[in-house]
N, C-alpha and C positions, 0 to 999 in steps of 0.2 A: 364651932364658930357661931355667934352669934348671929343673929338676922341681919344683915346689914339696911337701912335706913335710907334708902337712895334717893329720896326727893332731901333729907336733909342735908346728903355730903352735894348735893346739887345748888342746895344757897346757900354754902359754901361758898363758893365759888361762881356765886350770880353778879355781880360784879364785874368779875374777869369776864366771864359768860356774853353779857349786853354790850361791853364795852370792845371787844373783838368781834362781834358781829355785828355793831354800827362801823364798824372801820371795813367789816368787809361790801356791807351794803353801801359805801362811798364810792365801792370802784365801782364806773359806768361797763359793765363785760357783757356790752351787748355785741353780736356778730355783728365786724367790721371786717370780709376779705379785702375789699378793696384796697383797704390799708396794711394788706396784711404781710409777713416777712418772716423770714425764717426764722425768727427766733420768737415770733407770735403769730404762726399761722390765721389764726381767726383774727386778728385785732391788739392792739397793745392792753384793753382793758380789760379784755379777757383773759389774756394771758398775766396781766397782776394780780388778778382774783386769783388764780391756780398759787403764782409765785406766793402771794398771801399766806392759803393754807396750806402750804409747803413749810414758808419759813414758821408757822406756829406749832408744826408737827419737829422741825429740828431742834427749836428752844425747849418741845418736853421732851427732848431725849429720844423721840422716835426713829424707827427708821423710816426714812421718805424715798421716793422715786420721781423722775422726771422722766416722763415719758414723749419726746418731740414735740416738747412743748405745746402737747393738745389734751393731755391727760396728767395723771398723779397719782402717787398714792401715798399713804402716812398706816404704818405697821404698828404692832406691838404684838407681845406673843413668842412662843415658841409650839413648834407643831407641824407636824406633815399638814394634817389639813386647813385649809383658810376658812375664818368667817369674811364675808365681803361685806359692805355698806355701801351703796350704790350714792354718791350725790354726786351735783352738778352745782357749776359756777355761774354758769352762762344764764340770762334772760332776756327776756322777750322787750321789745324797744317802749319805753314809757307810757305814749301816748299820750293824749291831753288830757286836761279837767284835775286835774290834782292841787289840793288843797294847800299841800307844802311840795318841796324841793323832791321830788322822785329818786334823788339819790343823795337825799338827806339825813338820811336815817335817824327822821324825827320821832321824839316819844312822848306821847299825850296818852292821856285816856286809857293806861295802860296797856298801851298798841306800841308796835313798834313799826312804822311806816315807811314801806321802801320800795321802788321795786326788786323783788326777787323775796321781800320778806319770809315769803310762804314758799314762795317755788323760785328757788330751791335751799337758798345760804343760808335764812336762818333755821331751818331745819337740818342741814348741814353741819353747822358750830351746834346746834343739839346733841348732835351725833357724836362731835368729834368732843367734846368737854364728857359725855359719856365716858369713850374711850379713855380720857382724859386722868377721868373721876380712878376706874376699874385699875389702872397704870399708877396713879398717886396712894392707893390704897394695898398694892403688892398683892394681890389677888392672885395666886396661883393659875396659870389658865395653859391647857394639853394645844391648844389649836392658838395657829395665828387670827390675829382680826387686824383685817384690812378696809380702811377707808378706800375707795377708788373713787376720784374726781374727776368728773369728765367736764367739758367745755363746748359742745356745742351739743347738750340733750334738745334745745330747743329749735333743733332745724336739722341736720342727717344725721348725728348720733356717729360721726366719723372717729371722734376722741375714743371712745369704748370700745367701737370697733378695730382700729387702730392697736388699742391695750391689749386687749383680750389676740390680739395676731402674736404678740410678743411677750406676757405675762400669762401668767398660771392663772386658768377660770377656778374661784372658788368655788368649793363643794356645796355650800348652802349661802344665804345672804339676803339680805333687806336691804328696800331703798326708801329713806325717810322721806316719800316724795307725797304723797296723795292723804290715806283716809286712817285710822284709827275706825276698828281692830286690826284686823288682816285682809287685805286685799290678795287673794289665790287665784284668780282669773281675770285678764284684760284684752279686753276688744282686740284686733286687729285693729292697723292704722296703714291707709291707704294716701297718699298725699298725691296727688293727680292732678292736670290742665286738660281743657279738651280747648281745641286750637282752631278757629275762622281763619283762615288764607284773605287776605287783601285783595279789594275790590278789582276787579278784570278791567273794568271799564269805568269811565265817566258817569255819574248820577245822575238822575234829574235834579238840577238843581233850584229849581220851584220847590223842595220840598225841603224839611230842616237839615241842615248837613252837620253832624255831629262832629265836631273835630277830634275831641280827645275825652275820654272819660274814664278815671282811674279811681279806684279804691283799696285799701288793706295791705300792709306788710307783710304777713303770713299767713299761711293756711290755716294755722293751729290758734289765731286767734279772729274774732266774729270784728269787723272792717269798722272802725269809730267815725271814719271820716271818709267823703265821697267828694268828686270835683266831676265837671261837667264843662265841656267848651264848646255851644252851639253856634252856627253862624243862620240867620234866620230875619227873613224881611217884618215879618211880624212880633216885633220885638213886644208891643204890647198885650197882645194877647197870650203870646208863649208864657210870659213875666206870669198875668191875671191865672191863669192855666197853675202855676206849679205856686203861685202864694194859696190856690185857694187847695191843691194835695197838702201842702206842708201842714194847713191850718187843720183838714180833716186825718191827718195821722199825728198832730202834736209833736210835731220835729222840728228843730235848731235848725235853720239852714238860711240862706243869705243868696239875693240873685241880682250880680250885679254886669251893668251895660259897661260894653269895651268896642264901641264901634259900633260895627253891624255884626256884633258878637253879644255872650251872652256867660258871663261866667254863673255857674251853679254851683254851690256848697251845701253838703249837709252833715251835720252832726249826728254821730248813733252812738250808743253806747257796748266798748269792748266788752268783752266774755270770752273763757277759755271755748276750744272748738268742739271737746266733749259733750257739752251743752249748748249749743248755738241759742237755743231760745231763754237764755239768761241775758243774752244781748240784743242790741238794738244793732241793725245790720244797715248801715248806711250806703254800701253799694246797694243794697238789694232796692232799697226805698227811692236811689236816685234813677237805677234802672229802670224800674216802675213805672214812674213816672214821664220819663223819656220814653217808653212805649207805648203810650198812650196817645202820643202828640203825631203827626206825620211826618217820619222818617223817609231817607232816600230809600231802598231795597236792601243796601248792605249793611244798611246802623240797623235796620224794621226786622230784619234776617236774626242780628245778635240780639239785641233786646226784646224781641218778640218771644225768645227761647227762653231767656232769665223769666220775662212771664209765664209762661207756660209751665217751665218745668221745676221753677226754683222757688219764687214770693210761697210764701204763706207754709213753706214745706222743710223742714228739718229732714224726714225720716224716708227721701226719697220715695215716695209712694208715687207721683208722679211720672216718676224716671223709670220706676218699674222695679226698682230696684232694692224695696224696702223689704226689714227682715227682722226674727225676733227670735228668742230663745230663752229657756226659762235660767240659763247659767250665767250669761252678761245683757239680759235684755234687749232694747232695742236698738238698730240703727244709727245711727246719727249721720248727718252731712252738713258740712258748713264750708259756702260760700265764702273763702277767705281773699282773694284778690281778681279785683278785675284790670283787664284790660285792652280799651278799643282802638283801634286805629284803620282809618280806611288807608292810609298808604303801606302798613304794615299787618303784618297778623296779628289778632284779637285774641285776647282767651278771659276762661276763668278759672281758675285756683281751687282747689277743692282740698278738704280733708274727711276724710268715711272714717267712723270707726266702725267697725262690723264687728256682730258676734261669733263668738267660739267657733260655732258650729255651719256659718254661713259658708257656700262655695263661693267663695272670690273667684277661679277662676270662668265659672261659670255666666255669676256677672257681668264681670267686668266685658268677656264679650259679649254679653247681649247691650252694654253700653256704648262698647267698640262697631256694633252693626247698626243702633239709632244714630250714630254719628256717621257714620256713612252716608247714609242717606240726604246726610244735610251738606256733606262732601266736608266738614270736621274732622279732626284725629283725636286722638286720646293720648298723652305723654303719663305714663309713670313718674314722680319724679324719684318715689321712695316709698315702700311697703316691707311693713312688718306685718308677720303672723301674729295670729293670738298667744296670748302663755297661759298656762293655767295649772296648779299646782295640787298634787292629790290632797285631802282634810285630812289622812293620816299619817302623813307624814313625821317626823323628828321636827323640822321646822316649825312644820304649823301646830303641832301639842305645847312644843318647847313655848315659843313666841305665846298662844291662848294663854298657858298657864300663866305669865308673866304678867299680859296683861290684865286677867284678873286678880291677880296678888294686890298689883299696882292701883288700881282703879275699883276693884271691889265691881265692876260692870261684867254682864259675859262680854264674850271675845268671839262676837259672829265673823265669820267669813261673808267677805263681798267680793263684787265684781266691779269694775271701772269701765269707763271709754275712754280715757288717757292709757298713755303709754310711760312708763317708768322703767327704768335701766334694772328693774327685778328680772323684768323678759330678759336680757344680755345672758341670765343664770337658767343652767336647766332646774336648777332646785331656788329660784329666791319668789319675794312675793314682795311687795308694797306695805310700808307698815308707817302710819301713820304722816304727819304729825297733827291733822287736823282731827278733831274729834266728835264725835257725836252729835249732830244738832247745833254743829258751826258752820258758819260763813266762808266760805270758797272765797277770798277775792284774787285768786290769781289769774294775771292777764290782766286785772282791772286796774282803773284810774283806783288812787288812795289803797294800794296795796299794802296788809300790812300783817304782823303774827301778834298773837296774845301773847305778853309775856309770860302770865302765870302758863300759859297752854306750851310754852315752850320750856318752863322748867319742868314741865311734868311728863312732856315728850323727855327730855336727857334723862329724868328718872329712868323711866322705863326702857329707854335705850339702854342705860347704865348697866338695867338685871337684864335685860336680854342679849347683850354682850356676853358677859360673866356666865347666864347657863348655857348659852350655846356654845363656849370654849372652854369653859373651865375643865 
């Protein structure tokens, strides 16, 4: 047989390509429980995205699965053993500042502009036109290859877990989710609150009384936007106090009077939780600054600790709790939601990613006994181990080779601080779609993928399908 050409049978079909994943990046499939029902556990629009690449996997003839309506999957193949391809539907809520429609799937500048662009859907339709491609060309292939669609990677990962109780783990597998070459090792991910109990008693109320102050949706991403409700006789000096923080840290923020009240806004800019210091952390800066000012004991108590233990600090050094390794390197922590209330309990939101080789349990109580002491608790909400995959393996020679056929680049093994549905596999890794010396904007305002970097991702997907089942 001939060499087969797989960036060419991919514009082919570029086209069909952009034109199914502008329609999947339409559906809003952000977690909605609240709305949620049994026949769309997480949200109605979450659940259309799945129905989506369901119904594009029965018009090419595949075989599909609907798994309670929080997973899926789309077959091709015959074989004892399964290839898997790890994506997700689900993403992370918009946020502000965007240029065009966030679920427009506008295309300028040879960008294709959405949220979920990048993480997860357009590298997802990469994936699956791969599949696609391999299936329209009658490619002989000994193993099955399975898409598995999961629907909430972006908050417990209950879809995969859920699958994987009641379908077959495959043997080897890739999730088009993170970096180009191979990603063989990922941090641990720890997603945590540590908890203030509501004030015992009455305050002095000679001093500012904070009424409410919240920040961030998720953990997993760095808090765009902050709110503040002070009640406070010195309205003008409080006001003079936080125009002249905003002026000396160059931040978007807005303070406006509501009585003997005091609303505060600030603007920061989102970033995935991987990297916290890609973003502007607007709870952290409204926090900050609220500690500075005279608080009653119980607001001076909570904000006193974000100063102390959190401004200016990613990598836990403060906390005691910072760590480093020469296989996933260092640390990370990110402040991903606050929130205070003196008539209720107060927290903050954390996301850790930790390296390979850190003792979590170790930590975690020596963080569990600093909070003690402050009469704090510490809630797990959800913890995954690290994963990390041998360099000799079938997978990782197969996928290298592939990718240097493809790209003419070596094919380094990396490490990550995200987490990607490769961990769900005792044998998968992370593989692409992002490449070398590009732009991360997931999680971000104007989220978006390259188009050429997405046909050249389905190439490569294409040959790495085909040698690892044929």
């Amino acid at each position: 047989m001939n060499k087969i050409n797989w960036r060419n049978e991919i514009e082919k079909r570029k086209l069909d390509l952009l034109l199914d994943t502008q329609n999947l990046l339409k559906i809003k499939s952000v977690l909605d429980e609240e709305n949620g029902t049994k026949e769309a556990p997480f949200g109605v629009g979450v659940k259309d995205a799945l129905d989506y690449m369901l119904e594009l996997g029965e018009k090419a003839g595949f075989t599909t699965k609907n798994v309670d309506n929080i997973a899926g999957s789309i077959e091709i193949g015959e074989g004892e053993e399964v290839v898997g391809i790890l994506c997700h539907v689900d993403v992370v809520p918009a946020g502000d500042g965007w240029s065009s429609d966030p679920f427009g799937a506008e295309i300028r500048d040879g960008k294709i502009f959405a949220r979920g662009a990048i993480d997860d859907k357009g590298p997802t339709m990469a994936a699956f036109y791969a599949m696609k491609t391999v299936a329209e060309l009658g490619l002989p292939l000994s193993k099955r290859v399975r898409m598995i669609i999961g629907t909430d990677e972006e908050s417990k990962w209950r879809c995969v877990d859920r699958y994987f109780e009641v379908e077959e783990m495959p043997s080897i597998g890739f999730a088009p989710d993170a970096d180009f070459p191979i990603i063989n090792a990922e941090k641990g991910i720890w997603d945590f609150a540590i908890i203030q109990q509501p004030a015992k008693i009455n305050q002095n109320t000679s001093f500012v009384q904070v009424k409410s102050f919240t920040s961030g949706l998720r953990t997993n991403m760095v808090p765009d936007f902050a709110t503040a409700i002070v009640e406070t006789a010195n309205q003008e000096e409080v006001t003079s106090l936080f125009n002249s923080y905003v002026k000396n840290h160059s931040l978007t923020a807005t303070v406006t009077p509501m009585g003997n009240e005091l609303l505060f806004e600030v603007k920061g800019l989102s970033a995935h939780a991987l990297e916290p210091n890609n973003g502007v952390n607007a709870g952290l800066h409204l926090a900050d600054f609220l500690s500075s000012i005279e608080l009653d004991e119980h607001a001076n108590t909570y904000f006193r600790y974000i100063k102390e233990y959190l401004i200016g600090d990613t990598r836990a050094v403060k906390l005691g709790l910072a760590y480093s390794d020469e296989i996933t390197g260092e640390l990370t922590l990110n402040a991903g939601r606050f929130n205070y209330s003196k008539e209720n309990a107060s927290s903050i939101g954390f996301s850790m990613r930790y390296p390979v080789t850190y003792k979590w349990e170790e930590y975690s109580t020596k963080l569990k006994a600093q909070l003690k002491s402050l009469n704090w608790s510490l809630v797990t909400n959800s913890h995954s181990t690290p994963h990390y995959v041998d360099s000799d393996s079938f997978l990782i020679k197969t996928l290298q080779k592939v990718y240097e056929d493809e790209t003419g680049e070596k094919a380094d093994l990396l490490s990550i601080g995200g987490g990607t549905y490769a961990r769900s596999l005792k044998e998968g890794v992370a593989f692409g779609p992002l490449f070398p010396g590009s732009e991360d904007p997931a999680h971000q305002k104007d989220e978006y993928m390259e188009i050429e970097d997405m046909l050249k991702a389905a190439a490569i997907y294409a040959a790495a399908i085909y040698e690892l089942a044929k």
